[in-house]
ChimeraX commands (.cxc) that place a marker at each C-alpha (Angstrom):
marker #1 position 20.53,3.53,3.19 radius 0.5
marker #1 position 19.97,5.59,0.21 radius 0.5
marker #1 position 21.24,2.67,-2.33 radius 0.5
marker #1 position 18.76,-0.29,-0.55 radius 0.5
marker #1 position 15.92,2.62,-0.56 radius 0.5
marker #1 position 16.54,3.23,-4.44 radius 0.5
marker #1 position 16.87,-0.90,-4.89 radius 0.5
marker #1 position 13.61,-1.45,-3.42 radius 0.5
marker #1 position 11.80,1.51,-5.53 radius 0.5
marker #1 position 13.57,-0.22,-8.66 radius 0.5
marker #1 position 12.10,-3.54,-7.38 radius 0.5
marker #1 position 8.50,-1.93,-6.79 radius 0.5
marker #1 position 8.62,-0.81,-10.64 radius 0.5
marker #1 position 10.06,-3.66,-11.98 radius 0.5
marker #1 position 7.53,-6.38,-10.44 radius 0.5
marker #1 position 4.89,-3.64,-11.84 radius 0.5
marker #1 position 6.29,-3.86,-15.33 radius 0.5
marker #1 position 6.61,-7.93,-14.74 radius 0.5
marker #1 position 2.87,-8.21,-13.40 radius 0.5
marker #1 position 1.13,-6.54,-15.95 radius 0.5
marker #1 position 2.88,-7.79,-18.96 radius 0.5
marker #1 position 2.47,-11.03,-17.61 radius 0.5
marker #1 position -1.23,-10.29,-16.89 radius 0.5
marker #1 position -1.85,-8.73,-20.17 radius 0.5
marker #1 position -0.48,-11.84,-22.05 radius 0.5
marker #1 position -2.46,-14.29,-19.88 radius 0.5
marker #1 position -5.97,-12.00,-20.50 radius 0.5
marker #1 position -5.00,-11.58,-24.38 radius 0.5
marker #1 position -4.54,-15.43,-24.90 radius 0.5
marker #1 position -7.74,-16.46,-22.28 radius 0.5
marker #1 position -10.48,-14.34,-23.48 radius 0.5
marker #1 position -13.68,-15.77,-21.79 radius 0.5
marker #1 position -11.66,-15.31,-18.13 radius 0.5
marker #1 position -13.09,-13.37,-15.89 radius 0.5
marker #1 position -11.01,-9.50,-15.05 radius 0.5
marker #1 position -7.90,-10.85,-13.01 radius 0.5
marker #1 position -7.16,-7.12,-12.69 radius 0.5
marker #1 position -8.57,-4.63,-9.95 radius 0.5
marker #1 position -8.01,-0.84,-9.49 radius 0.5
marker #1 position -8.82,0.56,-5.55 radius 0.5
marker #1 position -9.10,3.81,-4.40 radius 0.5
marker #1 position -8.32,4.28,-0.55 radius 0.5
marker #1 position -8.76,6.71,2.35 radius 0.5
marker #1 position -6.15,5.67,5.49 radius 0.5
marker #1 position -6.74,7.02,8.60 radius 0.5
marker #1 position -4.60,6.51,11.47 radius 0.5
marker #1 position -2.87,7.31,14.83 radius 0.5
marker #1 position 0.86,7.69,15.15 radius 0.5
marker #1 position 3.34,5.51,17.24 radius 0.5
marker #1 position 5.76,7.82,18.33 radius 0.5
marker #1 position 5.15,10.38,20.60 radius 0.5
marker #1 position 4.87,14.19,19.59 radius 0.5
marker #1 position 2.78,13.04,16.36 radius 0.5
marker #1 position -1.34,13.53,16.67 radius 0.5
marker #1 position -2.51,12.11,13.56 radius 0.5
marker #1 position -2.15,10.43,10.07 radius 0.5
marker #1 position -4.16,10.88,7.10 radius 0.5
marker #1 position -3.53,9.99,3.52 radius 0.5
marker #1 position -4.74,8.28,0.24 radius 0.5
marker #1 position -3.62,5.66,-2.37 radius 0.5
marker #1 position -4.34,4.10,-5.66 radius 0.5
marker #1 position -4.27,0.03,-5.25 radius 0.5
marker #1 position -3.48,-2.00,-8.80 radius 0.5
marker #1 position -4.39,-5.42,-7.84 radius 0.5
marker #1 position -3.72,-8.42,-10.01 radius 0.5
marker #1 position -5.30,-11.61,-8.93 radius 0.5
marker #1 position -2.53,-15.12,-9.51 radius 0.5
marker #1 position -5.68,-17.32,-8.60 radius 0.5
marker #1 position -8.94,-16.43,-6.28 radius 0.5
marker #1 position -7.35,-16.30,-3.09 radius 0.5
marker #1 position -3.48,-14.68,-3.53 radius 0.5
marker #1 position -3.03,-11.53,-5.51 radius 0.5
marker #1 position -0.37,-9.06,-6.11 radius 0.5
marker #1 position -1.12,-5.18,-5.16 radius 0.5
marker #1 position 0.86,-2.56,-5.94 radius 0.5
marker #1 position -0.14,0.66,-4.05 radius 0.5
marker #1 position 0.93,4.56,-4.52 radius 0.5
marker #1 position -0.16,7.38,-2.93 radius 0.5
marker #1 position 0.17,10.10,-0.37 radius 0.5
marker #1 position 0.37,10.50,3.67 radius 0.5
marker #1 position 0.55,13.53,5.81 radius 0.5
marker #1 position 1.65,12.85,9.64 radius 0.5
marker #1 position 0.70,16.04,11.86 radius 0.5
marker #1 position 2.91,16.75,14.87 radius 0.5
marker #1 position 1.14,17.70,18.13 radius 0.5
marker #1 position 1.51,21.89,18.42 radius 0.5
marker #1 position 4.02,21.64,21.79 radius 0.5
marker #1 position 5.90,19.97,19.26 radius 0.5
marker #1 position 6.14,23.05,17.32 radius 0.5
marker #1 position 3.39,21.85,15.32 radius 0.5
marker #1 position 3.66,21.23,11.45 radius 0.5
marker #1 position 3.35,17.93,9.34 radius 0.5
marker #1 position 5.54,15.55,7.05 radius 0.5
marker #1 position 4.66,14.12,4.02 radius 0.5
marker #1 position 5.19,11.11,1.55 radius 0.5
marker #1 position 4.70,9.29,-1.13 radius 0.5
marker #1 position 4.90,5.41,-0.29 radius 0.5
marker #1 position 5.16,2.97,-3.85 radius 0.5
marker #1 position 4.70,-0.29,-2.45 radius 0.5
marker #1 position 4.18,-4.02,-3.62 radius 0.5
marker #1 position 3.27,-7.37,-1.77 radius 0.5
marker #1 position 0.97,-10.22,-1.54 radius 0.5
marker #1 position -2.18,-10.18,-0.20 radius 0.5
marker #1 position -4.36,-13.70,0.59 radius 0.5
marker #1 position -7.95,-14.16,0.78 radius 0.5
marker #1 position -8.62,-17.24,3.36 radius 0.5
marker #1 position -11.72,-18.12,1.55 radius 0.5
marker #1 position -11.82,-19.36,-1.72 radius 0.5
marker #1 position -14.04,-17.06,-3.38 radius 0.5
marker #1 position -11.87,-13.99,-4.05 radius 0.5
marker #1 position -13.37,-11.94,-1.15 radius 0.5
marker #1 position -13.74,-12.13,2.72 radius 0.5
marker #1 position -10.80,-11.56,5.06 radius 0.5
marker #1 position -7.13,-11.56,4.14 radius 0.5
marker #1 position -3.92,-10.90,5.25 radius 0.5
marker #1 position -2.00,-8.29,3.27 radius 0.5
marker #1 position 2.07,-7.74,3.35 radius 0.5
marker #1 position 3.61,-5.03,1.37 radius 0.5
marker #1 position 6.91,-2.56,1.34 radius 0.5
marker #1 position 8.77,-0.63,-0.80 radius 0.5
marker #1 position 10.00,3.11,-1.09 radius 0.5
marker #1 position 8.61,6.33,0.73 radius 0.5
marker #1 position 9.41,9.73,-0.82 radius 0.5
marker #1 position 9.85,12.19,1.81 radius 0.5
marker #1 position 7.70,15.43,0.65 radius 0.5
marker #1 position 9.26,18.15,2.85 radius 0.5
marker #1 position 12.64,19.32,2.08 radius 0.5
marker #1 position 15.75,17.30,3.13 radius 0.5
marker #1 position 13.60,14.18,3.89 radius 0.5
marker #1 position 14.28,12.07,1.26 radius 0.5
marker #1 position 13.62,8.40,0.65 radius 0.5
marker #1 position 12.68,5.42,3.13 radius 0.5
marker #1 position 11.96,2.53,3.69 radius 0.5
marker #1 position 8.05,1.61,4.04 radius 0.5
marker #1 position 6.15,-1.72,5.08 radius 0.5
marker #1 position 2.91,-2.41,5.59 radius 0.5
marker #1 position 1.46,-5.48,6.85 radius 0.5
marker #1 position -2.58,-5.36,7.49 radius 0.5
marker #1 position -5.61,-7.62,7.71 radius 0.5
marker #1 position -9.31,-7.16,6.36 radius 0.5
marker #1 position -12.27,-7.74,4.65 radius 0.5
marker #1 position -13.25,-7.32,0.64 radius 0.5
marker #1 position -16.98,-7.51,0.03 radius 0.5
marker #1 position -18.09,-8.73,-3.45 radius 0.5
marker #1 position -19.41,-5.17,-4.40 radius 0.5
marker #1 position -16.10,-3.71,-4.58 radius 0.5
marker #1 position -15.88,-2.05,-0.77 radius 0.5
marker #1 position -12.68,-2.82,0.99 radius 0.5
marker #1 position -12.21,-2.08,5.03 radius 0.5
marker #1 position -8.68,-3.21,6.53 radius 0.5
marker #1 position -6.44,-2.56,9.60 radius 0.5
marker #1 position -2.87,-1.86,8.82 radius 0.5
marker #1 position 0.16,-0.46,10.36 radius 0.5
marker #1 position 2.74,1.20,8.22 radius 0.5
marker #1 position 6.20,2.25,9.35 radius 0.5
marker #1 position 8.98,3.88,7.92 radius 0.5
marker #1 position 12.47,3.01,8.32 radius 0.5
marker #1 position 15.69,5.34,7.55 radius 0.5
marker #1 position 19.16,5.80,8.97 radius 0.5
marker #1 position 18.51,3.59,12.65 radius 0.5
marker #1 position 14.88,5.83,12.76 radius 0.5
marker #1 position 11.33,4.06,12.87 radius 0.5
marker #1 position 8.16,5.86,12.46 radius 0.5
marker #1 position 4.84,5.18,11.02 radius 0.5
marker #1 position 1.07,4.89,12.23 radius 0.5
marker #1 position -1.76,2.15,12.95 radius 0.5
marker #1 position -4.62,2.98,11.32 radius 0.5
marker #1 position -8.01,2.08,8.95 radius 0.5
marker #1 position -7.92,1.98,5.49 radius 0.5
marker #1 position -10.80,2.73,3.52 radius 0.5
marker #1 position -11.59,1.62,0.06 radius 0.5
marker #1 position -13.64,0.74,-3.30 radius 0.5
marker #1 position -12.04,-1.86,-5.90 radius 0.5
marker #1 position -13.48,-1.79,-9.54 radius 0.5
marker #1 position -12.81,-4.87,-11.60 radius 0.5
marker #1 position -10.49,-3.97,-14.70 radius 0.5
marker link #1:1,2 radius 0.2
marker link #1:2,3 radius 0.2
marker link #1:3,4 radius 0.2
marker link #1:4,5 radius 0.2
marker link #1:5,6 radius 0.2
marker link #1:6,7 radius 0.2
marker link #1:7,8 radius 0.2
marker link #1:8,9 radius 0.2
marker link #1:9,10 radius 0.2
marker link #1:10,11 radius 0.2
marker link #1:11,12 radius 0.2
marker link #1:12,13 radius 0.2
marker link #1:13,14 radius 0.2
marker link #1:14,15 radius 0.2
marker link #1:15,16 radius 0.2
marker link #1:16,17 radius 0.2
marker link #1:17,18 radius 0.2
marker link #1:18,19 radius 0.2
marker link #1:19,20 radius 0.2
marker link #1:20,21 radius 0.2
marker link #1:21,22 radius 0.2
marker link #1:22,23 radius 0.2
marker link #1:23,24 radius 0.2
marker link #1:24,25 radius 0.2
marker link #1:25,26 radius 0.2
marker link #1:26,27 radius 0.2
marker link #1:27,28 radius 0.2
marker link #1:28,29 radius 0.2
marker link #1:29,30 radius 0.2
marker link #1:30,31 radius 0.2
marker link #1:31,32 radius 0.2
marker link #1:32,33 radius 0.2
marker link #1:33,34 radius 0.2
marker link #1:34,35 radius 0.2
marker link #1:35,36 radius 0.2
marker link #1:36,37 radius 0.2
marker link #1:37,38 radius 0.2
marker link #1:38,39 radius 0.2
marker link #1:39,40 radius 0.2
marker link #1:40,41 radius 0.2
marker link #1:41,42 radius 0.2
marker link #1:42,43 radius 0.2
marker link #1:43,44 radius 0.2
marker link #1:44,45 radius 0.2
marker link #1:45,46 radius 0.2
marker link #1:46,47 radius 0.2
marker link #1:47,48 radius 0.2
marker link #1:48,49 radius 0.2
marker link #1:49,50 radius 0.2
marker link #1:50,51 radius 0.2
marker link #1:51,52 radius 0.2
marker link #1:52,53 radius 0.2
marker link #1:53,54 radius 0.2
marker link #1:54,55 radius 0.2
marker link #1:55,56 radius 0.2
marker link #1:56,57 radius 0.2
marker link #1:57,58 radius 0.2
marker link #1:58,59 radius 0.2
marker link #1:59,60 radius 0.2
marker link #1:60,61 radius 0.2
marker link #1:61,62 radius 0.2
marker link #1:62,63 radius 0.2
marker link #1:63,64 radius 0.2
marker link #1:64,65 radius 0.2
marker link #1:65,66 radius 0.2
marker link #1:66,67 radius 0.2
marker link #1:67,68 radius 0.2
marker link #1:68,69 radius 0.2
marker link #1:69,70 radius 0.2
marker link #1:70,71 radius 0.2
marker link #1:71,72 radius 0.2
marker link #1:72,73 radius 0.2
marker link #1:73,74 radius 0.2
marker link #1:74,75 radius 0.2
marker link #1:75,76 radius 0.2
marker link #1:76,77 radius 0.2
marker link #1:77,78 radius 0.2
marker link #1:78,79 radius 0.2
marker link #1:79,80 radius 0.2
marker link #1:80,81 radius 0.2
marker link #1:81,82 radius 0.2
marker link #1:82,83 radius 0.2
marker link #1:83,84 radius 0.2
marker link #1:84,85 radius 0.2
marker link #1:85,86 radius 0.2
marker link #1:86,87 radius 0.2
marker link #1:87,88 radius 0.2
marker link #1:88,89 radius 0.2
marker link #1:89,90 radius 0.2
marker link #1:90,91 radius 0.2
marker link #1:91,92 radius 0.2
marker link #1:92,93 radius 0.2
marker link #1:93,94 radius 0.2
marker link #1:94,95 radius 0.2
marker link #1:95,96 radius 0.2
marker link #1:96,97 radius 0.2
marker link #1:97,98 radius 0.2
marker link #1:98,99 radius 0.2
marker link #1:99,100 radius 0.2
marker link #1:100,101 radius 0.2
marker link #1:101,102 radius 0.2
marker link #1:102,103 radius 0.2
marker link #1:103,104 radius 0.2
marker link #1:104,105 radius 0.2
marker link #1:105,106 radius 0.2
marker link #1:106,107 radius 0.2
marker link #1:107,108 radius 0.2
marker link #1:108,109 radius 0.2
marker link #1:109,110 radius 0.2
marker link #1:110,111 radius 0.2
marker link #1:111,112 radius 0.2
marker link #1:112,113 radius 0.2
marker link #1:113,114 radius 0.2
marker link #1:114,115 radius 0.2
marker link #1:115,116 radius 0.2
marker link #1:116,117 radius 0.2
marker link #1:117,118 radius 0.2
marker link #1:118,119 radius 0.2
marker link #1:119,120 radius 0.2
marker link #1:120,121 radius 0.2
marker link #1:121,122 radius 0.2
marker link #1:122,123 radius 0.2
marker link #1:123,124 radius 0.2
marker link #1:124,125 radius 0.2
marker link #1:125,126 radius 0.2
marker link #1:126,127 radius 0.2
marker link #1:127,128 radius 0.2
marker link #1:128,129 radius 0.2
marker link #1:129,130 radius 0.2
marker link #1:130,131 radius 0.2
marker link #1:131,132 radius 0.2
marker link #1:132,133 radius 0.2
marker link #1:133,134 radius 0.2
marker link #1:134,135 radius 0.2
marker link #1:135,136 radius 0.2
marker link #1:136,137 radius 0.2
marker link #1:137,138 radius 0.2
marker link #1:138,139 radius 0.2
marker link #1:139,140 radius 0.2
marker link #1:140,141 radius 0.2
marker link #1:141,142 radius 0.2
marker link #1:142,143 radius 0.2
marker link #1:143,144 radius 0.2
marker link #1:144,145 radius 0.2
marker link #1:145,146 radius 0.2
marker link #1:146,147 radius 0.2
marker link #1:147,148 radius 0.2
marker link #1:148,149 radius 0.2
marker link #1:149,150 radius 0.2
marker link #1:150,151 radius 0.2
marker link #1:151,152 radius 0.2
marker link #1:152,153 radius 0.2
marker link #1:153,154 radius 0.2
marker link #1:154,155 radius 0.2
marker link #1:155,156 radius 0.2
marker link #1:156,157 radius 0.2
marker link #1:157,158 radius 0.2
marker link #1:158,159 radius 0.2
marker link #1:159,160 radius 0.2
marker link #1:160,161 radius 0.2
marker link #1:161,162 radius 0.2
marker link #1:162,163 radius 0.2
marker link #1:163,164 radius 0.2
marker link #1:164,165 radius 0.2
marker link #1:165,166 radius 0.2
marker link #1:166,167 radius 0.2
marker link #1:167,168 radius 0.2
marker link #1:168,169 radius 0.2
marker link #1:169,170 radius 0.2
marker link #1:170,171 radius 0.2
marker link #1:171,172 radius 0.2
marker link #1:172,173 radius 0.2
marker link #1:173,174 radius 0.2
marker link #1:174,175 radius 0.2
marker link #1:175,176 radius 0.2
view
């Protein structure tokens, strides 16, 4: 498990590297085109699906590079905190999911609802966890002035173990 978790992270950094080269050429050689690059900040806020876990909370940064007006290419990183329930013995885990996926707008103008499909690596915060796999597949809605409201559930997968949350995800975009 640990070499497919450390293939995916390499695959997360190098479609980053590929995106925004490839986006910085495109911008650099079309100057009058409108920003084909967004930046998001998010709040996620969700409820866990196994039992002895009471809630999830985290944040992420979303770099969002748009192919055409409806399918675009985020890249996500951030942080998540899952509380166990105190007869549990109480206590939390952490980590740091660096994702990458497609997301597509059904309408034509860039914003609206979409679909939204991403995985990757999650970086186990407390000690001994290290690294699993995360996916994330959500749906949502993008207004024009930047705010961002989806429903997503995001699971983790290591060693034969799922775990992972349903929950809202919170967000402004600001054009690059």
């Amino acid at each position: 498990m640990k070499k497919y978790t450390k293939s995916i992270a390499a695959a997360v950094a190098a479609l980053a590297i590929f995106v925004t080269t490839n986006v910085n050429a495109q911008t650099a050689s079309e100057p009058t085109n409108p920003s084909r690059q967004k930046l998001g900040i998010g709040l996620n806020l969700g409820v866990p699906t196994q039992d002895g876990y009471s809630f999830a909370i985290g944040g992420d940064i979303r770099y969002q590079v748009d192919l055409d007006r409806q399918l675009s290419i985020p890249i996500t990183a951030g942080y998540t905190n899952i509380s166990l329930k105190d007869e549990f013995g109480g206590g939390s885990f952490g980590y740091i999911p660096a994702k990458a996926g497609l997301k597509y707008f059904f309408s034509t103008s860039g914003a609206g609802a979409y679909a939204l499909a991403e995985a990757g690596a999650a970086f186990g915060t407390n000690k001994g966890a290290g690294t699993s796999f995360v996916y994330s597949p959500a749906v949502g809605y993008a207004w024009d002035n930047g705010f961002d409201l989806g429903v997503k559930y995001e699971g983790l997968a290591k060693d034969g173990m799922n775990n992972g949350y349903v929950g809202l995800r919170l967000a402004y975009g600001f054009k690059l």
